[in-house]
Backbone as numpy.savetxt, mean C-alpha at the origin, in Angstrom:
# Nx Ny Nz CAx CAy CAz Cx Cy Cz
11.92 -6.97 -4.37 11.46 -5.65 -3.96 10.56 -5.07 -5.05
9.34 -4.52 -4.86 8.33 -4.43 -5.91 8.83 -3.37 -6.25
9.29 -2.44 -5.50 9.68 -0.76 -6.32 11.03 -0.19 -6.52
10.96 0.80 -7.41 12.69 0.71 -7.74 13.15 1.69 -6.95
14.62 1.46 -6.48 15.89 2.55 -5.95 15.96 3.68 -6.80
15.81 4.24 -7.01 16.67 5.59 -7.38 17.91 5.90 -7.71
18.36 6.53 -8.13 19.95 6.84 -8.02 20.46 7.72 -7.02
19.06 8.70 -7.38 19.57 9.66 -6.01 19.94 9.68 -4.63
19.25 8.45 -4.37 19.56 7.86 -2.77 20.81 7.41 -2.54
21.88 7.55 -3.57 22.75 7.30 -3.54 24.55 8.41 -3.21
23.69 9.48 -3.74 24.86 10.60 -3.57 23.74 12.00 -3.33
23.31 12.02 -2.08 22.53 13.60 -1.84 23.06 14.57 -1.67
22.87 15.73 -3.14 24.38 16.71 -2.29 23.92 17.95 -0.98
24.99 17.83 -0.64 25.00 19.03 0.68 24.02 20.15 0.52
23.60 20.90 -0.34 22.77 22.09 -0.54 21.21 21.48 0.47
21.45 20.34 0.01 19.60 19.52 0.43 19.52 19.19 2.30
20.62 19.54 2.57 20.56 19.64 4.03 19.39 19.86 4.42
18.68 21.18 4.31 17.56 21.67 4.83 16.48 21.00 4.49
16.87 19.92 3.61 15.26 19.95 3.33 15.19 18.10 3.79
16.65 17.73 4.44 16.73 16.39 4.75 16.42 17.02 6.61
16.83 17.62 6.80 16.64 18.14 8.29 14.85 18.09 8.41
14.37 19.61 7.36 12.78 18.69 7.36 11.96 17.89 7.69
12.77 16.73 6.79 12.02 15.53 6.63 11.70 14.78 7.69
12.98 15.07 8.65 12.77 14.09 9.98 11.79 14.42 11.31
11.50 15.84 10.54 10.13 16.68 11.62 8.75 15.86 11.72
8.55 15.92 13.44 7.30 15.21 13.62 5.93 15.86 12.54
5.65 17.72 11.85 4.76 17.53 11.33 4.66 16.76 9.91
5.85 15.90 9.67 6.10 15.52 8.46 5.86 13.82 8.48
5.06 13.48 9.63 4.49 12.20 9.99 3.62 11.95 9.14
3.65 10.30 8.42 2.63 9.79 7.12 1.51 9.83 8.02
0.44 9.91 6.91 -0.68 9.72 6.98 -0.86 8.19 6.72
-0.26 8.30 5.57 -0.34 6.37 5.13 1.30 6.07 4.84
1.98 4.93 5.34 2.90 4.25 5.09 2.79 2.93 4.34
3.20 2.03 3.32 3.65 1.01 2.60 5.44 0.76 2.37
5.55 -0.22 3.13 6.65 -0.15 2.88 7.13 -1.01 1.79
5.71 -2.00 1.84 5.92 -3.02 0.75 5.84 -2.34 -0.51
4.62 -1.24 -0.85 5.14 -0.39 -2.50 5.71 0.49 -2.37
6.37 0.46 -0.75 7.60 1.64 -1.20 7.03 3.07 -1.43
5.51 3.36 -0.59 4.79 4.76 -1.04 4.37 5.23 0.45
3.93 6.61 0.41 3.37 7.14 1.71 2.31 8.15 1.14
2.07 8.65 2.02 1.17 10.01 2.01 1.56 11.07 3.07
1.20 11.87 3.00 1.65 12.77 3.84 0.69 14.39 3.72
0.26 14.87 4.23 -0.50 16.11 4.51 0.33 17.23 4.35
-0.47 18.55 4.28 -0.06 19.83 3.78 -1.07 20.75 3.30
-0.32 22.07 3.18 -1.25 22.99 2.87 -2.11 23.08 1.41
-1.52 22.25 1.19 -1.97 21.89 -0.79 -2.84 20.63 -0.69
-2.65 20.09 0.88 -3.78 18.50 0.58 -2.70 17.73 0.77
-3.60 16.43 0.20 -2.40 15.36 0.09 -1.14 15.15 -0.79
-0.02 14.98 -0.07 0.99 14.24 -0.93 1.48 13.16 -1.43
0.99 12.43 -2.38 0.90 10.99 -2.48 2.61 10.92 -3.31
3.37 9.90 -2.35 4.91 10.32 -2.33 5.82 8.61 -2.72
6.25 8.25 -3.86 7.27 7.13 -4.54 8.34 7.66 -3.89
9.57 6.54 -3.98 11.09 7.22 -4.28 11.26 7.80 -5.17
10.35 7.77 -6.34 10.57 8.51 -7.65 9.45 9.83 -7.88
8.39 10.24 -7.25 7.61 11.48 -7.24 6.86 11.57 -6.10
6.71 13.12 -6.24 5.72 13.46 -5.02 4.28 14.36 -5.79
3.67 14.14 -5.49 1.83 14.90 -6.19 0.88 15.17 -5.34
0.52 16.68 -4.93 -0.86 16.96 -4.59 -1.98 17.28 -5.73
-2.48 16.45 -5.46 -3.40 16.56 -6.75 -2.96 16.14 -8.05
-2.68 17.17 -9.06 -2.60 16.48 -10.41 -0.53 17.27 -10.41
-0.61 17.87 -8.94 0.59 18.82 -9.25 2.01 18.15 -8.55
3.09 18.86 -9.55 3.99 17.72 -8.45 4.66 18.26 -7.28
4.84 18.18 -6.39 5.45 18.97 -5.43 6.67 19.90 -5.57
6.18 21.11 -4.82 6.85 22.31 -5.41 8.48 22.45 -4.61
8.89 21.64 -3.50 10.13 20.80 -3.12 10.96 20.95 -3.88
11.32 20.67 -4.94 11.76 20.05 -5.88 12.24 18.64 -5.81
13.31 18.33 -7.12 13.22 16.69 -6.70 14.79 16.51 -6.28
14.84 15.08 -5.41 13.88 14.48 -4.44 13.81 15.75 -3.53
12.23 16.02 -3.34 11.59 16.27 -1.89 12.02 16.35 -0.47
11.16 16.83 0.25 11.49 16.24 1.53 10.33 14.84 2.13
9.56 15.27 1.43 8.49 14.15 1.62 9.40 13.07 0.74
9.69 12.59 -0.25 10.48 11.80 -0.82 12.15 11.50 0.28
12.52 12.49 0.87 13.70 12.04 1.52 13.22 11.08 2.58
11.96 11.83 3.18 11.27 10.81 4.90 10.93 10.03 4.39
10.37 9.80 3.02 10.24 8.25 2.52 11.52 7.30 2.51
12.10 7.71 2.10 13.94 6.89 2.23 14.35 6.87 3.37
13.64 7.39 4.43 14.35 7.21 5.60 13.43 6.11 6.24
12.32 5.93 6.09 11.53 5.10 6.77 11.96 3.57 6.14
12.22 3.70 5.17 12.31 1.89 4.20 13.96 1.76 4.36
14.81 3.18 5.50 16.16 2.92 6.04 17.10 2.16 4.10
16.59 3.80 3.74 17.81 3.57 2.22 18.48 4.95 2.65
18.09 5.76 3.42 19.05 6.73 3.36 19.50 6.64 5.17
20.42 7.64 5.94 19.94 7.83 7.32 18.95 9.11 7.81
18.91 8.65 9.20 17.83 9.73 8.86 17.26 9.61 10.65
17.00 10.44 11.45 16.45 9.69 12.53 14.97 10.66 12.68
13.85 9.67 12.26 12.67 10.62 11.65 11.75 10.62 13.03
10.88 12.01 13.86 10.09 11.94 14.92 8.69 11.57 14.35
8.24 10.92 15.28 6.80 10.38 14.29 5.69 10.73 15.79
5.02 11.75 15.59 3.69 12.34 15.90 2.80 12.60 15.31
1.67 11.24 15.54 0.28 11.94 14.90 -0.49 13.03 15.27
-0.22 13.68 16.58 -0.44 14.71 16.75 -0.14 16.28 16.19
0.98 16.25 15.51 1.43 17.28 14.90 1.20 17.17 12.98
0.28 16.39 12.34 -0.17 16.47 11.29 -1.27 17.67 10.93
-0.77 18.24 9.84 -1.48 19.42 9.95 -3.48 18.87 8.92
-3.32 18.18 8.58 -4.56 18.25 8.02 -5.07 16.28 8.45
-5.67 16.13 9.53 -5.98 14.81 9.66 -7.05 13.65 9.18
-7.26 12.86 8.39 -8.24 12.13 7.74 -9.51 11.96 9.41
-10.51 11.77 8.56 -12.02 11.71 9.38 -12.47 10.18 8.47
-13.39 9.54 9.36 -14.09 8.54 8.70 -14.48 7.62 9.81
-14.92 6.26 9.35 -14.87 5.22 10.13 -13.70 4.14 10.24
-13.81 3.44 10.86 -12.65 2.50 11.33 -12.27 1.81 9.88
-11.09 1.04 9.69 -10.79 -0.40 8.83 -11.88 -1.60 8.94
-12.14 -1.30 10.03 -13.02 -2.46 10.33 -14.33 -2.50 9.77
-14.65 -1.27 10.08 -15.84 -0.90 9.59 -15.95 -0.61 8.08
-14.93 -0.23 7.62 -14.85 0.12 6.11 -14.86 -1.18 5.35
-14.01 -2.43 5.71 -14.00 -3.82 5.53 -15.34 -3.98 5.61
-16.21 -4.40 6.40 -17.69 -4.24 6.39 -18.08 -4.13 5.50
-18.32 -2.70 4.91 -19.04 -2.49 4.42 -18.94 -3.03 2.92
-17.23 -2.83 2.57 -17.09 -3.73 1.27 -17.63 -5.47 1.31
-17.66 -5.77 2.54 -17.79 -7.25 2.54 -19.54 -7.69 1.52
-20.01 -6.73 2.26 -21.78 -6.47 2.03 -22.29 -5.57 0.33
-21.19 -5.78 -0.35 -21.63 -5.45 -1.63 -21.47 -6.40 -2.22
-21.51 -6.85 -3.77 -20.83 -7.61 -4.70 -19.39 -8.14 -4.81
-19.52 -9.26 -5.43 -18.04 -9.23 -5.91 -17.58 -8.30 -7.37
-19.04 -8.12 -7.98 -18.61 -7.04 -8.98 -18.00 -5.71 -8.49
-18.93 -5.21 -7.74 -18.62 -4.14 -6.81 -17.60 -3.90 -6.11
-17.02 -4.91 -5.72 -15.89 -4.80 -5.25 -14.39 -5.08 -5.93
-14.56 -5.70 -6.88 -13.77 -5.60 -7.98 -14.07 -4.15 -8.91
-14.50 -3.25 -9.27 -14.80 -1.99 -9.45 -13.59 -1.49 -8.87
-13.87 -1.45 -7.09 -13.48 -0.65 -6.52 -11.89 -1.05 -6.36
-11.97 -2.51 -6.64 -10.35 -2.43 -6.45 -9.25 -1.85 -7.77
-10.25 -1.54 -9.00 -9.97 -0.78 -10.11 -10.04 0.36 -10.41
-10.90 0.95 -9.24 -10.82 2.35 -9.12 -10.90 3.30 -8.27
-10.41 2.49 -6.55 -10.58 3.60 -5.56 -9.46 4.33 -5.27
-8.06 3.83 -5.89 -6.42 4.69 -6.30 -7.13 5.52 -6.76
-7.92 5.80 -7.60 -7.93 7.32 -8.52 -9.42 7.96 -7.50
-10.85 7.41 -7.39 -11.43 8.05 -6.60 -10.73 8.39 -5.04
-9.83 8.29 -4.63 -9.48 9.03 -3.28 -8.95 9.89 -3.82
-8.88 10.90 -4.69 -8.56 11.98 -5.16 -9.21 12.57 -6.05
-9.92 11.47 -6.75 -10.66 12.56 -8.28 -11.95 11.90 -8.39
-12.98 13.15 -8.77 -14.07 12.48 -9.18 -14.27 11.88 -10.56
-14.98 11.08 -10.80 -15.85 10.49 -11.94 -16.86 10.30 -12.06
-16.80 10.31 -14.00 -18.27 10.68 -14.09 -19.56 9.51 -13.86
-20.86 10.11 -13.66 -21.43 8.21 -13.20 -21.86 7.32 -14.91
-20.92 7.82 -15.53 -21.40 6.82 -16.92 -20.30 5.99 -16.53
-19.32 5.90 -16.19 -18.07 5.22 -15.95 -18.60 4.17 -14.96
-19.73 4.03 -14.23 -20.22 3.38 -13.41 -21.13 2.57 -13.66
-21.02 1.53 -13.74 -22.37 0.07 -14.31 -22.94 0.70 -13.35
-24.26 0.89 -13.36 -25.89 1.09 -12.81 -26.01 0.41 -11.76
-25.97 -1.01 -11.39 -26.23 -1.96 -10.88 -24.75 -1.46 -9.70
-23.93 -1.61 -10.02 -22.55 -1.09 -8.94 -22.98 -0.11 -8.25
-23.32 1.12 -9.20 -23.74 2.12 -8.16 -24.61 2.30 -7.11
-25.60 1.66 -7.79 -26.93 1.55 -6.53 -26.34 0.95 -5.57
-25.55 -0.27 -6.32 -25.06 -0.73 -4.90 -24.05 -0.09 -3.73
-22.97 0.68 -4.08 -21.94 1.05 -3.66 -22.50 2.24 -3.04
-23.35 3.04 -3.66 -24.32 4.10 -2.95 -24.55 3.49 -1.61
-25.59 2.71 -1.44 -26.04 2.13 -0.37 -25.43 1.59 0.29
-24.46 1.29 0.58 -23.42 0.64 1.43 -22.55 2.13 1.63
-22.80 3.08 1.32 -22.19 4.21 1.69 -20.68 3.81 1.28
-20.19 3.64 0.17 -18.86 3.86 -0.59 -18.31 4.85 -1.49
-19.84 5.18 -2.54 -19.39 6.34 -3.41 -20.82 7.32 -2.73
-20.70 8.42 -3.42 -21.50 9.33 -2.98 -21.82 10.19 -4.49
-23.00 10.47 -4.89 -23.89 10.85 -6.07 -23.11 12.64 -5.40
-22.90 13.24 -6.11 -22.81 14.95 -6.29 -23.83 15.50 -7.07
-24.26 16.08 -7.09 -25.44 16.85 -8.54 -24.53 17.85 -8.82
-24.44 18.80 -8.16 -23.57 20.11 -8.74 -21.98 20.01 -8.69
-21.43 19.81 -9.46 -21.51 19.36 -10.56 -21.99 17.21 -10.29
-22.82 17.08 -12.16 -22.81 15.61 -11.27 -21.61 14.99 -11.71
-21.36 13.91 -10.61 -20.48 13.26 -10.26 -20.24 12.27 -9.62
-19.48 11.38 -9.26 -19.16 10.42 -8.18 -18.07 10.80 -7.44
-18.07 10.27 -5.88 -17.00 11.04 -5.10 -16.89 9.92 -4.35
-15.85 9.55 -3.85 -15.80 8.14 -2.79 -16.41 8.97 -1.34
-16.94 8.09 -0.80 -17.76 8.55 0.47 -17.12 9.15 1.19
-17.25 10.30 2.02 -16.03 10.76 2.69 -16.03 9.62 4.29
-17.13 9.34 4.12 -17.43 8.34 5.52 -15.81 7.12 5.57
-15.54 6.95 4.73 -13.83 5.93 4.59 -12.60 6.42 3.98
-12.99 7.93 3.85 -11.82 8.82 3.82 -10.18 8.06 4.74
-10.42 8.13 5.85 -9.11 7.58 6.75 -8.89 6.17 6.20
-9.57 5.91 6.37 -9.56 4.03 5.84 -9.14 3.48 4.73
-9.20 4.70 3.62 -9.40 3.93 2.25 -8.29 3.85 1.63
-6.85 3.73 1.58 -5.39 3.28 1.64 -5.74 1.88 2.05
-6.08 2.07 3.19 -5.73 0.73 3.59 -7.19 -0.40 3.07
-7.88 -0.14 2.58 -9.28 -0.78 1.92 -8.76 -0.68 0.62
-8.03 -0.43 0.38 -7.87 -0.38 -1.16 -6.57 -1.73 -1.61
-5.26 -1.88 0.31 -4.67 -2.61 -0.08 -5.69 -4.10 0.49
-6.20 -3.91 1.49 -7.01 -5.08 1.51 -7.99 -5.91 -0.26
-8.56 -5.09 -0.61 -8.72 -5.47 -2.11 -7.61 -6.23 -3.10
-6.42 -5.46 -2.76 -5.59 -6.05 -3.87 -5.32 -7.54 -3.20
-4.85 -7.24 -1.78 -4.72 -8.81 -1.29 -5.67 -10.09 -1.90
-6.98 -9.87 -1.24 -8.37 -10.47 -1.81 -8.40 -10.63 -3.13
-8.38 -9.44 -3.98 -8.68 -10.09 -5.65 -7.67 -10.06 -6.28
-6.50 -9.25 -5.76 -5.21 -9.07 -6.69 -4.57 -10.44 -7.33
-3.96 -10.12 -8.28 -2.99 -10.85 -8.74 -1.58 -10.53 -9.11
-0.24 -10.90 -8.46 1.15 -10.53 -9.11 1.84 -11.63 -10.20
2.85 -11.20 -10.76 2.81 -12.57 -11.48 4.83 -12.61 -11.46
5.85 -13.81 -12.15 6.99 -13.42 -12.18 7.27 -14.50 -13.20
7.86 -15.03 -13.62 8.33 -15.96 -14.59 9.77 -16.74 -13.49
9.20 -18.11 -13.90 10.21 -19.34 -13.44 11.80 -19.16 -14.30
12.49 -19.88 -13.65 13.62 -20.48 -13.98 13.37 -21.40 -15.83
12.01 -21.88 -15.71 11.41 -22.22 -17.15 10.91 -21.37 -18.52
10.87 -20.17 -17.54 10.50 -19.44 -18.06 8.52 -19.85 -18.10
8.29 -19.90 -17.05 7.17 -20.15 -17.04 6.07 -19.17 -15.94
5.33 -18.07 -16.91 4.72 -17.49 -15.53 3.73 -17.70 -14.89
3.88 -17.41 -13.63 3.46 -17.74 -12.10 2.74 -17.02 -11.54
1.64 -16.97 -11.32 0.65 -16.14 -10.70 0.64 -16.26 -9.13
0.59 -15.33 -8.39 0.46 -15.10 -6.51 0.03 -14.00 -6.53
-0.93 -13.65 -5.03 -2.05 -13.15 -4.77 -1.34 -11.58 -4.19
-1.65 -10.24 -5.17 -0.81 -9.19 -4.64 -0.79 -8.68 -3.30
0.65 -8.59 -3.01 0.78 -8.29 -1.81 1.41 -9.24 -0.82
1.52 -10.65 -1.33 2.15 -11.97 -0.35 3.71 -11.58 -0.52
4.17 -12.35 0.18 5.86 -12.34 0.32 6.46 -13.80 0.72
7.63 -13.95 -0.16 8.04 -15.16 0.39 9.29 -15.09 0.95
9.03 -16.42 1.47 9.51 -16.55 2.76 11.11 -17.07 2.50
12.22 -16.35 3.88 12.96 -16.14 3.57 13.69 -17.43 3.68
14.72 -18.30 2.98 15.99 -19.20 3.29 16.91 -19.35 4.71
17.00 -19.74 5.37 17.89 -19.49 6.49 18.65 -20.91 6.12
20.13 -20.90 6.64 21.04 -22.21 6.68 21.68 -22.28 8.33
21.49 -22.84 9.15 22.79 -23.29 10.02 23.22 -24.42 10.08
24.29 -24.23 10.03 25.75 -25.26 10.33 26.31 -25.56 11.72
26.02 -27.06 12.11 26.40 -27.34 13.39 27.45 -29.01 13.21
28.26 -28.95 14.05 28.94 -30.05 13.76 29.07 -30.47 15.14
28.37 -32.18 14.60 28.38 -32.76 15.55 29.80 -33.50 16.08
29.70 -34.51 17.82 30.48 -35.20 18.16 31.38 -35.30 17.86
31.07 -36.42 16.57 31.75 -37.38 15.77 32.55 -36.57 14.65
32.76 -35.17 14.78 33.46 -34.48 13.68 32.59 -33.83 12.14
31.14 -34.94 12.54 30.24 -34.83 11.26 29.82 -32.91 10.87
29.52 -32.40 10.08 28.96 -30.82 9.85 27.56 -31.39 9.41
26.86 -30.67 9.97 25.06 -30.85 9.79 24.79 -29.43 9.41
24.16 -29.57 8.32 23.55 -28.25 7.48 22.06 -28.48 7.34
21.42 -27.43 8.16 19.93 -27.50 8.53 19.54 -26.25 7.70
18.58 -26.75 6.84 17.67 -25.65 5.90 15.93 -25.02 6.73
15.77 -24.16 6.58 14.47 -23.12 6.78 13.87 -22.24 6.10
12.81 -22.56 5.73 12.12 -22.00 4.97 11.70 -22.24 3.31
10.54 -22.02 2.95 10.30 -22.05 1.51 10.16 -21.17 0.47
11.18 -21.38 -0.52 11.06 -19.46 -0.85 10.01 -19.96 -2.12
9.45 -20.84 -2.60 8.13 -21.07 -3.20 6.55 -20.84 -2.81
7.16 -20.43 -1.34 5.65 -20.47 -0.53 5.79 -19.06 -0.09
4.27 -18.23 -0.59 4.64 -16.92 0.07 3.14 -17.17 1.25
3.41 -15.45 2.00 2.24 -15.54 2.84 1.74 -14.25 2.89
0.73 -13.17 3.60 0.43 -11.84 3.74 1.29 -11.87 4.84
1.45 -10.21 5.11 2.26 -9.45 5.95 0.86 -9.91 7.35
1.91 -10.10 8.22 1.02 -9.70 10.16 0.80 -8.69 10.30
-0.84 -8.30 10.07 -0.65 -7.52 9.99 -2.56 -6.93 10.47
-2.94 -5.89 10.36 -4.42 -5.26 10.27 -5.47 -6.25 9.48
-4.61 -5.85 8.11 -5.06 -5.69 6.93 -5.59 -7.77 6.75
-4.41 -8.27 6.91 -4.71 -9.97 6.76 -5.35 -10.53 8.25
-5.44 -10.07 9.21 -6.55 -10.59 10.00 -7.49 -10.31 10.18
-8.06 -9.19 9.04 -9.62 -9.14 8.19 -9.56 -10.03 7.32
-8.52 -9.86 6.51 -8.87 -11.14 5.57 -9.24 -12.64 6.47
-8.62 -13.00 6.90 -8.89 -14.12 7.76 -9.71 -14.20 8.10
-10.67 -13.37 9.24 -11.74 -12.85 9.61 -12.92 -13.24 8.74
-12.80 -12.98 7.18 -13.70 -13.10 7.05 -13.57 -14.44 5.65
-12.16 -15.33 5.73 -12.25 -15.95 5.17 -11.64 -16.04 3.77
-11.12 -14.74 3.48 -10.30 -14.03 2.28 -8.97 -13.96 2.38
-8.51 -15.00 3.41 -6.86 -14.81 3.07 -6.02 -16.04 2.40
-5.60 -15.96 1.21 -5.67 -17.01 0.36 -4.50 -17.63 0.73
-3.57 -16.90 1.59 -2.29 -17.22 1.95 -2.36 -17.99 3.30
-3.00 -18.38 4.12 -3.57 -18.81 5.18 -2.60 -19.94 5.54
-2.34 -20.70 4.32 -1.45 -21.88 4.72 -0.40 -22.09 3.89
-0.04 -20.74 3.68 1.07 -20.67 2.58 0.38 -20.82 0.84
0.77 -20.46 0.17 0.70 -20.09 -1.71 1.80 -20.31 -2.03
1.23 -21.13 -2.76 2.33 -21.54 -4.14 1.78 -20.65 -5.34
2.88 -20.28 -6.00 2.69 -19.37 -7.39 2.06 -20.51 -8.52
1.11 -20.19 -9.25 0.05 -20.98 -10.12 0.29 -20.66 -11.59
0.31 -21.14 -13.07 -0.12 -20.89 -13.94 -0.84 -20.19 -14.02
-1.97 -20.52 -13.34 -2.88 -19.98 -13.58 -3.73 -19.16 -12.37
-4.47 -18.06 -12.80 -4.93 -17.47 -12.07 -6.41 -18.14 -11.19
């Protein structure tokens, strides 16, 4: 599991009723869900809430909730660590993302660099919320990323701003990147570490036991927990699509990157 439990999910006291009742309200439907890092987003009158089991932040601020949240409780209820029976309407989100499709946002990253797109997989977590300045930006990236409509030039003040054109999209363009260029790593039984492509998962062990005729017990094994793959999902049948899914026929963890 890439992200950690809490303690708190463990003993919630009674006072937090109200704010676990909350949580399970349709306007309290993600904007973005991960269940694999264990993060969401969620809308409000302050903007976005970008929400761990361990914090909640609009902007640079942390949610005025206190802790855990209620945005932090509907997170525990969705990855089913706490109970919880949560209504999920995208219709009742009070502030809704605008942009173009995944598809289209994929696109457009496809049609820049691989510099460029390694950039962005280093820095579109922090541009979907904050600007930077364009010295922080190789020259050559920008022109490019400009033109493919990714970042967007500000003058007053100057600046860089991620395009609002992949506003909706860009969670999920950002985990497509890590898939594509990421790297996770873990150390062997040798103590030897192992590089796999962020975001794969391996695959689970199964055993059944059947005994035959003759009195014999037959123990049948499934699965390789050395071999991971991407989640079924949006996100890996772009990769596929366009040839970027490294997990395609299963990954083995590497020395080397």
């Amino acid at each position: 599991m890439p992200y950690e439990i809490p303690h708190w999910v463990e003993s919630i006291p009674p006072s937090d009723k109200p704010k676990l009742d909350k949580a399970t309200k349709p306007d309290l439907t993600p904007l973005e869900f991960d269940a694999e890092a264990g993060y969401a987003e969620f809308s409000g009158r302050h903007g976005y809430y970008r929400t761990t089991l361990n914090s909640c932040y609009s902007g640079d601020k942390p949610c005025g909730g206190g802790y855990p949240c209620k945005h932090m409780y509907r997170l525990a209820m969705m990855l089913n660590l706490i109970p919880g029976e949560c209504k999920n309407d995208l219709t009742k989100i009070k502030y809704q993302r605008f942009g173009i499709s995944l598809d289209e946002a994929v696109a457009r990253v496809e049609s820049v660099s691989l510099d460029s797109q390694e950039f962005l997989l280093k820095n579109l977590a922090y541009l979907r919320n904050n600007p930077i300045e364009p010295k922080r930006v190789p020259s050559a990236v920008l022109s490019d990323l400009e033109g493919a409509r990714l970042l967007v030039r500000i003058d007053e003040p100057v600046e860089i701003r991620m395009h609002p054109d992949i506003d909706k999209s860009s969670y999920s363009l950002l985990v497509y990147l890590r898939r594509k260029l990421g790297w996770d790593c873990y150390y062997s039984v040798d103590m030897e570490q192992l590089y796999y492509p962020t975001g794969a998962q391996f695959e689970d062990v199964s055993f059944s036991i059947s005994v035959e005729d003759d009195g014999q017990v037959s123990v049948k094994c499934s699965g390789n927990p050395d071999v991971c793959h991407f989640p079924t999902d949006k996100i890996t049948q772009l990769l596929t699509a366009y040839g970027h899914n490294r997990c395609l026929n299963g990954f083995v963890p590497q020395p080397d990157k």
